[in-house]
N, CA, C and O atoms as a Tinker XYZ file with bonds, in Angstrom:
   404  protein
     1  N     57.907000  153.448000  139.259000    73     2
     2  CA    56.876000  154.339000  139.768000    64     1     3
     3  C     55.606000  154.096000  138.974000    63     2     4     5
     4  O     55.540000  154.540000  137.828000    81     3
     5  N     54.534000  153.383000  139.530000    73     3     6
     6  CA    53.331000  153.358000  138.624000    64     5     7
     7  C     52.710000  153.868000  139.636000    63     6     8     9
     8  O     52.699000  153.824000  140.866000    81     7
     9  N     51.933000  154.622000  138.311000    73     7    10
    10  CA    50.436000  155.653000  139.475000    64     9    11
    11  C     49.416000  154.876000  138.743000    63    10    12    13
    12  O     49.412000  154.274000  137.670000    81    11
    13  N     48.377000  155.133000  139.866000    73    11    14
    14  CA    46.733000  154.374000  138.652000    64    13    15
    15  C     46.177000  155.953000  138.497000    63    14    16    17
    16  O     45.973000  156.436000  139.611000    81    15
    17  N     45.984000  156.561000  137.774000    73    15    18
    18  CA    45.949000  158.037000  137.629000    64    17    19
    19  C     44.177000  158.101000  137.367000    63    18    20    21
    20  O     43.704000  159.220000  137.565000    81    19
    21  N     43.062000  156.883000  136.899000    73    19    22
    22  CA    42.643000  157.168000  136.911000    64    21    23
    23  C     41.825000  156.604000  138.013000    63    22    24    25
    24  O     40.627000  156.888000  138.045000    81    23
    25  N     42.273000  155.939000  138.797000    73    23    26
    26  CA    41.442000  155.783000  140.140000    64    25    27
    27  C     41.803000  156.621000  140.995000    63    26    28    29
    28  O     40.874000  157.342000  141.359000    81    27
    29  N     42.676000  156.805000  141.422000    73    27    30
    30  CA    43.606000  157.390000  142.497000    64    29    31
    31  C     43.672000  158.954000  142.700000    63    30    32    33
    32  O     44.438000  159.389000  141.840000    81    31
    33  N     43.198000  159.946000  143.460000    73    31    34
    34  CA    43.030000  160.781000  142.861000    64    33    35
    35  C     44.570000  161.173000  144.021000    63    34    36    37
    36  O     44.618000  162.402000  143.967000    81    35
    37  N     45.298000  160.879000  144.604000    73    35    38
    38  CA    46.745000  160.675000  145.613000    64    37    39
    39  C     47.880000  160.430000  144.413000    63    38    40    41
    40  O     49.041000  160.840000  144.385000    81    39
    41  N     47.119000  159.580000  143.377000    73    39    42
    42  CA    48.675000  159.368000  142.401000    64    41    43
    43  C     47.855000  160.755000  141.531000    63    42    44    45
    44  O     48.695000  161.126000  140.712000    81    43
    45  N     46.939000  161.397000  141.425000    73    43    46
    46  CA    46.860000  162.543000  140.366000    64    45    47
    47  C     48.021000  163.441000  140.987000    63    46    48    49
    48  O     49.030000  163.892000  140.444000    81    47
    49  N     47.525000  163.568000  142.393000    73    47    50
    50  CA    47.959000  164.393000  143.352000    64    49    51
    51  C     49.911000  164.378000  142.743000    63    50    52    53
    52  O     50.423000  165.184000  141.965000    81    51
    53  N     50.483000  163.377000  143.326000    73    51    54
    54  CA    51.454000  163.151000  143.105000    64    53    55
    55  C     52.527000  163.249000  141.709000    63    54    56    57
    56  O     53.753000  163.290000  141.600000    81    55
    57  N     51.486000  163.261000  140.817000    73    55    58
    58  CA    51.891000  163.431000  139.328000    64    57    59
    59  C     52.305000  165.306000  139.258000    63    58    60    61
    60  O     53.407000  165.835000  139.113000    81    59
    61  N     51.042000  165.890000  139.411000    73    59    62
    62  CA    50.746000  167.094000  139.428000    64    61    63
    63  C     51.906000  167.746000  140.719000    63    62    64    65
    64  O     52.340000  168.890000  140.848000    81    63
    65  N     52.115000  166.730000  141.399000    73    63    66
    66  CA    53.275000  168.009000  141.938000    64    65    67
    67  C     54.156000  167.797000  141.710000    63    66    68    69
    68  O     54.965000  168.725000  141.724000    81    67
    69  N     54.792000  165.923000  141.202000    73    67    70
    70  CA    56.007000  166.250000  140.255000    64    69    71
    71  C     56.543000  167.052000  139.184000    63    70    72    73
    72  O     57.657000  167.488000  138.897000    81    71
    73  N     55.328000  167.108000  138.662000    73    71    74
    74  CA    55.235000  168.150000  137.686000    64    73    75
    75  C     55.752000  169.162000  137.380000    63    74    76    77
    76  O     56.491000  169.414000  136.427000    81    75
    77  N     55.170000  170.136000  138.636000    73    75    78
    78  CA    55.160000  171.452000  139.114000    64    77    79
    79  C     56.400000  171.573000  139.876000    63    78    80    81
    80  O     56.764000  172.748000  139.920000    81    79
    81  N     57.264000  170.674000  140.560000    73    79    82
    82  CA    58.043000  170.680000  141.036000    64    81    83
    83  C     59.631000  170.975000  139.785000    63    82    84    85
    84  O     60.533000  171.799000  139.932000    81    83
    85  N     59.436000  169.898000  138.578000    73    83    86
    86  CA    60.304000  170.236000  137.502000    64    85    87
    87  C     60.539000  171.198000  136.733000    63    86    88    89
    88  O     61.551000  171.649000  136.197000    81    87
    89  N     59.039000  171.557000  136.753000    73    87    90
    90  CA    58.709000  173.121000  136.185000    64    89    91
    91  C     59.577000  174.320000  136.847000    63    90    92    93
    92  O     60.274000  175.199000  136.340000    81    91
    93  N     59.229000  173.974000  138.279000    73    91    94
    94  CA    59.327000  175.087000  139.102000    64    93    95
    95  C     61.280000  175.171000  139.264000    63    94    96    97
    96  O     61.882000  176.240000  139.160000    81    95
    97  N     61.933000  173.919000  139.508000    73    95    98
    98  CA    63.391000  174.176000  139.096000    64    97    99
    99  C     63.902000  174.885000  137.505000    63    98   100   101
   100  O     64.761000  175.768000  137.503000    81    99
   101  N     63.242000  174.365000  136.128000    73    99   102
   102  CA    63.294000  174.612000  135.278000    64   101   103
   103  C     63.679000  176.176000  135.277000    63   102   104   105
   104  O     64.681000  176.775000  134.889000    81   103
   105  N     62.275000  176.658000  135.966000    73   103   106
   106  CA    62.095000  177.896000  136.346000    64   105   107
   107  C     63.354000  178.888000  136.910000    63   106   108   109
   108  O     63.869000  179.917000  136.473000    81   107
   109  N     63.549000  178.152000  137.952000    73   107   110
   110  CA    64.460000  178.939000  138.404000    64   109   111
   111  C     66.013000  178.678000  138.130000    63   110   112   113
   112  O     66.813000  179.613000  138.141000    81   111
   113  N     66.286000  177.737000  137.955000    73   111   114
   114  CA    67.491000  177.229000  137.028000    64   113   115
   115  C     67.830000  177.388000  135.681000    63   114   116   117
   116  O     69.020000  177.495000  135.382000    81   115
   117  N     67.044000  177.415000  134.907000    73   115   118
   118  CA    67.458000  177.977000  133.855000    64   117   119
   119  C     66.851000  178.854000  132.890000    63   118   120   121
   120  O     67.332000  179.330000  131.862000    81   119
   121  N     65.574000  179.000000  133.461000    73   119   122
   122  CA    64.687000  180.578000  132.725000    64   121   123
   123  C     65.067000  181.475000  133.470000    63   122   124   125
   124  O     65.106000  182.500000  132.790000    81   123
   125  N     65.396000  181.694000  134.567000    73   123   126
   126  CA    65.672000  183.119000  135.367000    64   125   127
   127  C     67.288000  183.170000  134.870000    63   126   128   129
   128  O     67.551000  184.209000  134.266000    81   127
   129  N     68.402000  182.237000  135.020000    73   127   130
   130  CA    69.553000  182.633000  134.313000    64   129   131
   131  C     69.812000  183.318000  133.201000    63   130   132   133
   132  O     70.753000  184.071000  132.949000    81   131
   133  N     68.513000  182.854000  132.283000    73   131   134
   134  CA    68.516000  183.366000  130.799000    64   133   135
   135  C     68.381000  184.494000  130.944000    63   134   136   137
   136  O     69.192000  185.179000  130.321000    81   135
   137  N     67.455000  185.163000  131.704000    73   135   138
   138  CA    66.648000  186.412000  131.530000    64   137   139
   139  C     68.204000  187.361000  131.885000    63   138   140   141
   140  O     68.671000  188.338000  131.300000    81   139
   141  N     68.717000  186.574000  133.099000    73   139   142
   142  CA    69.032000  187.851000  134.219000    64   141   143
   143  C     70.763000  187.647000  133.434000    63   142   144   145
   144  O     71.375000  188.690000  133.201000    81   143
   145  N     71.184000  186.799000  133.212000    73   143   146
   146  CA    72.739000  186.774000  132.261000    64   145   147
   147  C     72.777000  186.539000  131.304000    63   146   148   149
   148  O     73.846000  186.174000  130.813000    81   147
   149  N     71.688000  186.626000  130.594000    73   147   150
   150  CA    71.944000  186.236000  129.166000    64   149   151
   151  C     71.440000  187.332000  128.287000    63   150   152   153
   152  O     71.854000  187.635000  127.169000    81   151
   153  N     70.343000  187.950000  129.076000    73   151   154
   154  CA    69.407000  188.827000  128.282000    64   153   155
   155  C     68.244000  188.300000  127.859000    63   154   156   157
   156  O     67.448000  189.103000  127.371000    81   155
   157  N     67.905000  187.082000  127.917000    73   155   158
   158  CA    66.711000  186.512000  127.105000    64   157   159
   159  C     65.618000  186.476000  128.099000    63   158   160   161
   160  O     65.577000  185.644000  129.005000    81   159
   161  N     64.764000  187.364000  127.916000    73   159   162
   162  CA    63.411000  187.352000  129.267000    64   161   163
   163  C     62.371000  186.008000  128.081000    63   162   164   165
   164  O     61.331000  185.593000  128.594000    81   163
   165  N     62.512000  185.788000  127.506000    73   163   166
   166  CA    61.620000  185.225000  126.537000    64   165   167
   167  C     61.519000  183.634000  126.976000    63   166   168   169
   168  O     60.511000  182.929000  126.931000    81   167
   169  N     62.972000  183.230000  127.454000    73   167   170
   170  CA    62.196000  182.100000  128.432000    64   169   171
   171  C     61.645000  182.030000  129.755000    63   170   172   173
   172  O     61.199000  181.021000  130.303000    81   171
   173  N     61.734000  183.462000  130.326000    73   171   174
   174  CA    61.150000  183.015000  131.847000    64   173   175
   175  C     59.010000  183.387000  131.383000    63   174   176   177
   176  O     57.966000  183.343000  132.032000    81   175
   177  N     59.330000  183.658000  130.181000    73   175   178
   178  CA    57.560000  184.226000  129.720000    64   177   179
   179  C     56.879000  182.664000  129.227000    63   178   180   181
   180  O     55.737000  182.205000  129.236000    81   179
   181  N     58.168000  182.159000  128.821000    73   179   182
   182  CA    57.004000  180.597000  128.483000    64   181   183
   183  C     57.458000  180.055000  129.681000    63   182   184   185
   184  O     56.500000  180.310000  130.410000    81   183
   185  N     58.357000  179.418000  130.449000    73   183   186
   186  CA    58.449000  178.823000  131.355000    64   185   187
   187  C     57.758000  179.005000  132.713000    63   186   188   189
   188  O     57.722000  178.291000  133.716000    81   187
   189  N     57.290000  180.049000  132.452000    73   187   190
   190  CA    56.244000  180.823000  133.909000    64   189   191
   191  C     55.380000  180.340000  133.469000    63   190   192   193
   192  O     54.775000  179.498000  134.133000    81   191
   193  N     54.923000  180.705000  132.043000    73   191   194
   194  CA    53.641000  180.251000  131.721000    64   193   195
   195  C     52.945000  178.544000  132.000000    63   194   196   197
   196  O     51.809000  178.232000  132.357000    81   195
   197  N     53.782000  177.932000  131.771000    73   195   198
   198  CA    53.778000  176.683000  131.848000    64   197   199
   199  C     53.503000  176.290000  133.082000    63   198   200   201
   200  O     52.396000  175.835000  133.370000    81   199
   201  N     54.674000  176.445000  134.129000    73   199   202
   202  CA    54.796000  176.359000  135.403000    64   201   203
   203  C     53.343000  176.987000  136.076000    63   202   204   205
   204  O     52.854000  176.419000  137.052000    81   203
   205  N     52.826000  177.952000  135.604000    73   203   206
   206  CA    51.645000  178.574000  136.524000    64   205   207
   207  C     50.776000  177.839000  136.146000    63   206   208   209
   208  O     50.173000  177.401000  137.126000    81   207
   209  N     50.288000  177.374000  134.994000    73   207   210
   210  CA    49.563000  175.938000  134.661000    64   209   211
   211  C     49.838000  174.724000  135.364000    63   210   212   213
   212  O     48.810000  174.465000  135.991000    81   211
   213  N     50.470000  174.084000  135.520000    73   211   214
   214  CA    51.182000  173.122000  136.224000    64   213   215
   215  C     51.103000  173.344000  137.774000    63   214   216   217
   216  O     51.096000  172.332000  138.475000    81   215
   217  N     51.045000  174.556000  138.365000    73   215   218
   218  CA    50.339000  175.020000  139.393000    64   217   219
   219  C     49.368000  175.146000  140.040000    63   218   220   221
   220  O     49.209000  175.154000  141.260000    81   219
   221  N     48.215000  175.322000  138.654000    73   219   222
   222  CA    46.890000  175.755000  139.225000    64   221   223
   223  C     46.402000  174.143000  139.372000    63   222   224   225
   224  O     45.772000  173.605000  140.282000    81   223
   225  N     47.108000  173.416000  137.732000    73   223   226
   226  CA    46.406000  172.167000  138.495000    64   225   227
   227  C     46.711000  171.305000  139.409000    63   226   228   229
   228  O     46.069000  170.272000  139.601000    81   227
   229  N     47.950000  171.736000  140.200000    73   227   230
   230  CA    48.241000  170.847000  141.434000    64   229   231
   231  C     47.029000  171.221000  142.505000    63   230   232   233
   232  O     46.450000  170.400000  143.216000    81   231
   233  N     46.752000  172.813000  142.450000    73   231   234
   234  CA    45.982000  173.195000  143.165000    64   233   235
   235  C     44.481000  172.400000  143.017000    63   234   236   237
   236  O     43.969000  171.933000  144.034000    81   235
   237  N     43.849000  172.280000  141.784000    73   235   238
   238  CA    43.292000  171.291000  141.458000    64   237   239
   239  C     43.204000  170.404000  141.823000    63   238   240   241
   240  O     42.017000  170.367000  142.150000    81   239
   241  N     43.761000  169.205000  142.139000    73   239   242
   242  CA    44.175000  168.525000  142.723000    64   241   243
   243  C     44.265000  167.964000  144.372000    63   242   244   245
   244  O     44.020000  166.928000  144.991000    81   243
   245  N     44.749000  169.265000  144.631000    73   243   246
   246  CA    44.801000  169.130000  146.109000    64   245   247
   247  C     43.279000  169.568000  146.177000    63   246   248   249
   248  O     42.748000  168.577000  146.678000    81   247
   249  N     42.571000  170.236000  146.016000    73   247   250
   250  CA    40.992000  170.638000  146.254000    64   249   251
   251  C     40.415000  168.704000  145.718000    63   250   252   253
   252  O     39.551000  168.073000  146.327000    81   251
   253  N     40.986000  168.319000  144.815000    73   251   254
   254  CA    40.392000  167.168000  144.747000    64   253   255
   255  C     40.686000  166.085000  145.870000    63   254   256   257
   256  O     39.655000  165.698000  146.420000    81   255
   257  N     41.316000  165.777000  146.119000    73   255   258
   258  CA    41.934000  165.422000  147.187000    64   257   259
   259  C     41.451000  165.817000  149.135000    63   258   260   261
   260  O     41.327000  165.105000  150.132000    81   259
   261  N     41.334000  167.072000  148.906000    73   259   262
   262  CA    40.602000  167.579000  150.280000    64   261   263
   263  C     38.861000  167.209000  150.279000    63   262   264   265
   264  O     38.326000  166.782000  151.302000    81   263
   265  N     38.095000  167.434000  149.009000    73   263   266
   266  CA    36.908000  167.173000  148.992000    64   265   267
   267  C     36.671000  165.950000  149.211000    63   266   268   269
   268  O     35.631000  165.727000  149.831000    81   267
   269  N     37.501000  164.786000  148.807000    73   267   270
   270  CA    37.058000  163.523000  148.651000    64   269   271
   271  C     37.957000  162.691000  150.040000    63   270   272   273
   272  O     38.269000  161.501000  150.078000    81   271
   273  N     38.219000  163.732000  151.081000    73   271   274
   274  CA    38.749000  163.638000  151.979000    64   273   275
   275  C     40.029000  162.685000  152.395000    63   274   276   277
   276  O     40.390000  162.355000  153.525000    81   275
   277  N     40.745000  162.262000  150.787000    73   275   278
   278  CA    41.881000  161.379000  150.499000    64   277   279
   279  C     43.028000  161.484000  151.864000    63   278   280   281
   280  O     43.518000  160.548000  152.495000    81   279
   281  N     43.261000  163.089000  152.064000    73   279   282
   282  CA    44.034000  163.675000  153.004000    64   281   283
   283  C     43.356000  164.988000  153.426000    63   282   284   285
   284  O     42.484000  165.612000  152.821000    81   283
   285  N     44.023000  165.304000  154.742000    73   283   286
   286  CA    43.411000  166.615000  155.689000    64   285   287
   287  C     43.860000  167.368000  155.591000    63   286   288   289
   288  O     44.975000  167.586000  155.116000    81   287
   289  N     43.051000  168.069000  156.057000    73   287   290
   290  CA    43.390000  170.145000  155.488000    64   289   291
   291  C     44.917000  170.351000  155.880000    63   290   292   293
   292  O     45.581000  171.158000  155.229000    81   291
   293  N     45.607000  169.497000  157.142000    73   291   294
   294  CA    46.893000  170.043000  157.909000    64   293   295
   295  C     47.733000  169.510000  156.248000    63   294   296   297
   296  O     48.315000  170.386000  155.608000    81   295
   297  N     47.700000  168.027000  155.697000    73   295   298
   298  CA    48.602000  167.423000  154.610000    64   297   299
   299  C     48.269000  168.289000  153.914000    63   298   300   301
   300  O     48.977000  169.203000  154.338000    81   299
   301  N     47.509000  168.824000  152.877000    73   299   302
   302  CA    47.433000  169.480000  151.558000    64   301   303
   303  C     47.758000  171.002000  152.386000    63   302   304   305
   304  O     47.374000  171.805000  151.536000    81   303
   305  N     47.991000  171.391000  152.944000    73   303   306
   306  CA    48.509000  172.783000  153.403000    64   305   307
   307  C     50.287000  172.688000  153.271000    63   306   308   309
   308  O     50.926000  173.627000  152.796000    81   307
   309  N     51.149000  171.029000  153.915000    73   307   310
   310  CA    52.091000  170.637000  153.604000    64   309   311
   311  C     52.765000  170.196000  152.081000    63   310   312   313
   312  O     53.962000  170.358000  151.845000    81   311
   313  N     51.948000  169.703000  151.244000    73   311   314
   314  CA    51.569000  169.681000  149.956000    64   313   315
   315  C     51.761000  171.191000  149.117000    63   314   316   317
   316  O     52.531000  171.422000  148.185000    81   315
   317  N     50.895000  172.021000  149.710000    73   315   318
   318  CA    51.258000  173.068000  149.374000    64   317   319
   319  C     51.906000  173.973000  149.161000    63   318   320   321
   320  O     51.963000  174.667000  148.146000    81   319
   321  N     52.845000  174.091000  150.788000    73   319   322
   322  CA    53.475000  174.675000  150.739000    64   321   323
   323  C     54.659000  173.630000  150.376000    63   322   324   325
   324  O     55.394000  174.092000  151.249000    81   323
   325  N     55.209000  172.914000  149.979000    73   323   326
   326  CA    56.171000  172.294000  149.190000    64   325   327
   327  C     56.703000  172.673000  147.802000    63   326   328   329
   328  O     57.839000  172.749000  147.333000    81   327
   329  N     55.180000  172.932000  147.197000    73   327   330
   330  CA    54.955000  173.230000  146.037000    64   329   331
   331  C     56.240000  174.831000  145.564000    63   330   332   333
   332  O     56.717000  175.159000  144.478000    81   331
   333  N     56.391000  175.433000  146.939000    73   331   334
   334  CA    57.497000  176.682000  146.366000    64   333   335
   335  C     58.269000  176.803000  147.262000    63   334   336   337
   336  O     58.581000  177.843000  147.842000    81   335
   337  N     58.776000  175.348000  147.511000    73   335   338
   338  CA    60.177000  175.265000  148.219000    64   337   339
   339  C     60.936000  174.004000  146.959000    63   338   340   341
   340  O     60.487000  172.870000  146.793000    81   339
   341  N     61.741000  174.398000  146.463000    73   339   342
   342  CA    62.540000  173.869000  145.480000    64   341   343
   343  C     63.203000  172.765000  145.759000    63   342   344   345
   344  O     64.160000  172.840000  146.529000    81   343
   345  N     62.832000  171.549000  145.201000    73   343   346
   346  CA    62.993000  169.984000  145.568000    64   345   347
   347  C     62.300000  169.511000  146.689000    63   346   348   349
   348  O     62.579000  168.447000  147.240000    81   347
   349  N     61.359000  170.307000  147.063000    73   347   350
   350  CA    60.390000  169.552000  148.733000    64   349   351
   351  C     59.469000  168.680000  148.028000    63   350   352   353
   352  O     59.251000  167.676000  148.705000    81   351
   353  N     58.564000  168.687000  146.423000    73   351   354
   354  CA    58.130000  167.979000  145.791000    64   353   355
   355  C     58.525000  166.572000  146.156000    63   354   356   357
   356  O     57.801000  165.710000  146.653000    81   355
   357  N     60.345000  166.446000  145.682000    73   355   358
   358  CA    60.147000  164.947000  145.608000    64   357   359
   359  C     60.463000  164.389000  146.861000    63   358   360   361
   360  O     59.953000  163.269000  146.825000    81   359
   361  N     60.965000  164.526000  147.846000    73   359   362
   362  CA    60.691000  164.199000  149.131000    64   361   363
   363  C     59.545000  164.067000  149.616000    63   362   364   365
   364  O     59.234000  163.111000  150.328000    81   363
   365  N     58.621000  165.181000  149.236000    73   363   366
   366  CA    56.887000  164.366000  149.610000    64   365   367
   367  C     56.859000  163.549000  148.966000    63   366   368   369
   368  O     57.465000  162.624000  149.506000    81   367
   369  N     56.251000  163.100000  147.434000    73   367   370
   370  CA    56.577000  162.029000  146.468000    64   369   371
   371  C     56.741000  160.711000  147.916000    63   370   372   373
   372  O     55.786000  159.947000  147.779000    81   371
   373  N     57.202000  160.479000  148.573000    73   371   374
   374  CA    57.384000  158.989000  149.575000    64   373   375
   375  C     55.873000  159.185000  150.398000    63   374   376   377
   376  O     54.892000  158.458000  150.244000    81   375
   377  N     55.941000  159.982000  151.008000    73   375   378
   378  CA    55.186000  160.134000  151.569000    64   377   379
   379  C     54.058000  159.825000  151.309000    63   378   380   381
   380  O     53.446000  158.941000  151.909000    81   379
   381  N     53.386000  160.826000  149.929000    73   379   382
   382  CA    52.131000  160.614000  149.282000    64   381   383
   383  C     52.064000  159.237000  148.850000    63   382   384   385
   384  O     51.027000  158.622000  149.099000    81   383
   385  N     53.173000  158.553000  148.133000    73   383   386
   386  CA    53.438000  157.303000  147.888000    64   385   387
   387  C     52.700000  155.907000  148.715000    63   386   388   389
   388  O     52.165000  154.906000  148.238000    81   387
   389  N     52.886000  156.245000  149.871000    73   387   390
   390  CA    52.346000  155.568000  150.937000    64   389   391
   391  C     51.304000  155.717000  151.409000    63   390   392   393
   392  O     50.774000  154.847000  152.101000    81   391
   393  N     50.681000  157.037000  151.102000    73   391   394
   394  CA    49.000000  156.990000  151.448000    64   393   395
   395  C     48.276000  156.323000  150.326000    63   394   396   397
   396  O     47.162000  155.807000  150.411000    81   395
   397  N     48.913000  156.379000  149.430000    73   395   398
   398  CA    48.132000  156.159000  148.243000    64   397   399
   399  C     47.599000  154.498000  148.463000    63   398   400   401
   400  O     46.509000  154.131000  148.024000    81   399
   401  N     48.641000  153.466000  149.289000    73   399   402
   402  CA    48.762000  152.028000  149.454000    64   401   403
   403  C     47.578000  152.328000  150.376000    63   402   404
   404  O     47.031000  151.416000  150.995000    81   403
């Protein structure tokens, strides 16, 4: 998997929602277990934290991406909503993959 991260603003794209995508299982796989059977809320407070970072800048991203008209309002709405469906990340990942060529 090579991205050119600093030309490409499709491989930023793509980075940033892998990202957010690992985060976002992290999240729910094993910071919400902690909290809710273990007792420990103390990782879903950094792991949110993280993850909502990792969020804003996908969002980032996709605004970069829509301005510089890489992809259309209908893709980064799909993009988006991927973003909080758990593993839809890397299945886009092909997709974006191929616009990027």
């Amino acid at each position: 998997m090579s991205l050119d991260l600093k030309h490409s603003a499709i491989d930023r794209l793509r980075l940033a929602s892998g990202l957010d995508g690992v985060s976002y299982l992290v999240l729910l796989g094993i910071a919400m277990p902690l909290k809710y059977l273990a007792g420990e809320p103390l990782a879903v407070r950094i792991v949110g934290s993280v993850h909502g970072f990792l969020f804003l800048s996908l969002c980032a991203c996709l605004l970069e991406v829509l301005v510089r008209k890489k992809l259309s309002f209908g893709w980064c709405a799909i993009v988006f909503l991927c973003s909080v469906i758990p593993f839809a990340p890397f299945f886009l990942d092909r997709k974006l993959r191929g616009m990027a060529r």
